[in-house]
N, C-alpha and C positions, 0 to 999 in steps of 0.2 A: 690669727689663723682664719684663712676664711672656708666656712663652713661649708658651702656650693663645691669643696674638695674631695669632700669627707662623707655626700651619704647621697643617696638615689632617692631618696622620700618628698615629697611633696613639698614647698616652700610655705612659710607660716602667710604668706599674703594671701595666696592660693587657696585655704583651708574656708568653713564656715566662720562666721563671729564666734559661736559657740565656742571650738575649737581653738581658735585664736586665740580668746580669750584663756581659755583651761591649761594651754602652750604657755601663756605669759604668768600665768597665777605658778603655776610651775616652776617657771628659772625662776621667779624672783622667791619664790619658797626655801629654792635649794639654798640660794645665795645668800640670804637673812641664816641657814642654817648653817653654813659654809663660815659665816662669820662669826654666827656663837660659837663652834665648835673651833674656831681660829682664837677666837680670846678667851674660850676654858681651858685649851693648851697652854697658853702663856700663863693664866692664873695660876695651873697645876706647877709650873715651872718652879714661878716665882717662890709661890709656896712655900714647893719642896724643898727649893734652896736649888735645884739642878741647874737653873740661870746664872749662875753663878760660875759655875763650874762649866755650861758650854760659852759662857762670854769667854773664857780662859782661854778655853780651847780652840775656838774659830779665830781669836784675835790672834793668838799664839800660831795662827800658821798662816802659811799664803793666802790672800784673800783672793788671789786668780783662782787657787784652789778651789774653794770653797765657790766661787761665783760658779767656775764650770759645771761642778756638781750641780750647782743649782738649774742652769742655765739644762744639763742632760736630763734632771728630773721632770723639770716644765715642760720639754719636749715632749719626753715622755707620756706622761701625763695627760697633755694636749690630744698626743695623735692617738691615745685608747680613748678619751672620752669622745672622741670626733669618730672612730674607726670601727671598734668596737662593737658587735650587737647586743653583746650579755649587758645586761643591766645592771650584772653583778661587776664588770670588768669596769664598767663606765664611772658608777660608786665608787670601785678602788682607786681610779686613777681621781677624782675631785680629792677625796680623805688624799691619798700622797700629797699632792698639790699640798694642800690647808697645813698638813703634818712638816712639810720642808718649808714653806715659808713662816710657819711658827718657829722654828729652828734658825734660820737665819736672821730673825727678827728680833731675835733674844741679846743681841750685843749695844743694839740702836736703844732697845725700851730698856735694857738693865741701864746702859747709861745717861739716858733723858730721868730714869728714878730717880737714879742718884746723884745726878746733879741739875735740872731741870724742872721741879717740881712743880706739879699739876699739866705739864707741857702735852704728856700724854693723852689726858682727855680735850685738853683745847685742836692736837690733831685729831681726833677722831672727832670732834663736832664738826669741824672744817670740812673734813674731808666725806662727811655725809651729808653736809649741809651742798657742798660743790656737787655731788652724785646724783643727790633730787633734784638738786639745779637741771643738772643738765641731761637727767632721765624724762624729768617735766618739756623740757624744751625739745626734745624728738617726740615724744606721746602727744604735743601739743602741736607741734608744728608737721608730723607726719613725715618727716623730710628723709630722703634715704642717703646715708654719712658713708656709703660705700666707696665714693670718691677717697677718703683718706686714708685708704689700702697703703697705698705707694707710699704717701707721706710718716702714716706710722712704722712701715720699714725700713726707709734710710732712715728716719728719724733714729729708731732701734738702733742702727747699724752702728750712727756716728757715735749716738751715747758710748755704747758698749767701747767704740774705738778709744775714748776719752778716758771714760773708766779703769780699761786696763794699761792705756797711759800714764793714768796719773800713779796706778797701783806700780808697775814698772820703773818709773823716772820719781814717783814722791810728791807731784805737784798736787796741789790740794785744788779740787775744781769749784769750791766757790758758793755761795747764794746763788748766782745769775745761773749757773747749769741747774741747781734743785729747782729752781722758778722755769726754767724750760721744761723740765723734767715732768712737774706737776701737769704745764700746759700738755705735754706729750700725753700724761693721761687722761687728761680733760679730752682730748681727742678721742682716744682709746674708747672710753666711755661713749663718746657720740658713736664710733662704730660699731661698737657691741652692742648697744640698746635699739642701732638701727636694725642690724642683721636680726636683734629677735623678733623686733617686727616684721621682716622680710623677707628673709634669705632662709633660717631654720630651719630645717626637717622638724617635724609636731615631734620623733621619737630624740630628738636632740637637745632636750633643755637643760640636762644634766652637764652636756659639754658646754652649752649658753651659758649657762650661771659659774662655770669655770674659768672662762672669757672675761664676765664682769667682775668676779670676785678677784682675777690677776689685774685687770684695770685698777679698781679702788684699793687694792697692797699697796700698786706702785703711787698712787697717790696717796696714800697714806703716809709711807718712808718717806717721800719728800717734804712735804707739807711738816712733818715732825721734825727732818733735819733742816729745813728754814726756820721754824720753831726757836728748837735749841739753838742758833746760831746767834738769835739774837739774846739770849741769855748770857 
């Protein structure tokens, strides 16, 4: 989503160093919190034993289903953290965000537990160790990734198209799509880290860090279902 949509406020390039800086300590605040608060969901889950019982249930039904939902939520979500003045609205829409993709994410990690083991933290090193990579390489190189607008849209488009194909017809889409997948977010990520240096409104970091923390999900789930594939 690009953020030059979504608000009249000044752009983070435009602001002082000060500023700039207070703007990027910011998103990346929320989004370190964004993701505790996404992996004490799932702890709580596990726990409880309720992973169990939403593995049942999401698996037990149409996965178009459940992608739409998901797919209405994110929306959602997006256009009140983008939209939104209340601070309090902007919060609600990041917590939805983190609460639905802990929920849909409970079918991928209940089944890498139990049959995958230790699979789960070798994605998530991966997939943080790929995030610095390539947060280091826009902070370092200064470069603005706004060009890959287009590219992460059709990219989106075709996924989605393939996905609900395979869900439709039953074709299993493979390593080689999770390995584009991941690159799509590898992209992802270049664009988000550039927009927070660039593009941003200073009162926007709360929608920033919702931008990035949907980037490193989607390369998480990949990276975890290339994982598991080779087990």
């Amino acid at each position: 989503m690009n953020p030059e949509n979504y608000s009249q406020g000044i752009p983070v390039i435009d602001l002082d160093a000060q500023s700039r800086g207070q703007f990027i300590a910011r998103t990346y605040n929320h989004l370190l919190g964004a993701i505790a608060l996404f992996t004490l969901i799932e702890v709580a889950l596990f726990k409880s034993g309720l992973a169990a019982s939403i593995t049942q249930a999401l698996l037990g039904t149409s996965w178009l289903l459940v992608l739409g939902g998901f797919v209405v939520v994110s929306w959602v979500a997006r256009a009140a953290a983008h939209r939104a003045s209340s601070k309090a609205a902007q919060y609600a829409a990041l917590l939805g965000y983190v609460l639905a993709e802990a929920i849909i994410f409970v079918p991928l990690l209940y089944i890498a537990d139990h049959f995958a083991s230790g699979v789960i933290t070798s994605a998530a090193v991966i997939t943080l160790l790929g995030f610095a990579s390539l947060t280091g390489l826009v902070f370092a190189t200064r470069k603005d990734f706004s060009f890959l607008r287009g590219i992460l849209m059709w990219g989106g488009i075709a996924a989605m198209l393939l996905i609900v194909g395979g869900v439709l017809f039953g074709f299993q889409l493979g390593t080689y799509f999770s390995v584009g997948m991941i690159v799509l977010a590898g992209a992802a990520i270049l664009y988000d880290t550039s927009n927070v240096m660039f593009h941003y409104p200073e009162d926007r970091y709360v929608a920033a860090s919702l931008e990035l923390f949907a980037s490193v999900a989607l390369m998480f789930w990949y990276v975890l279902r290339v994982l598991m594939s080779r087990r």
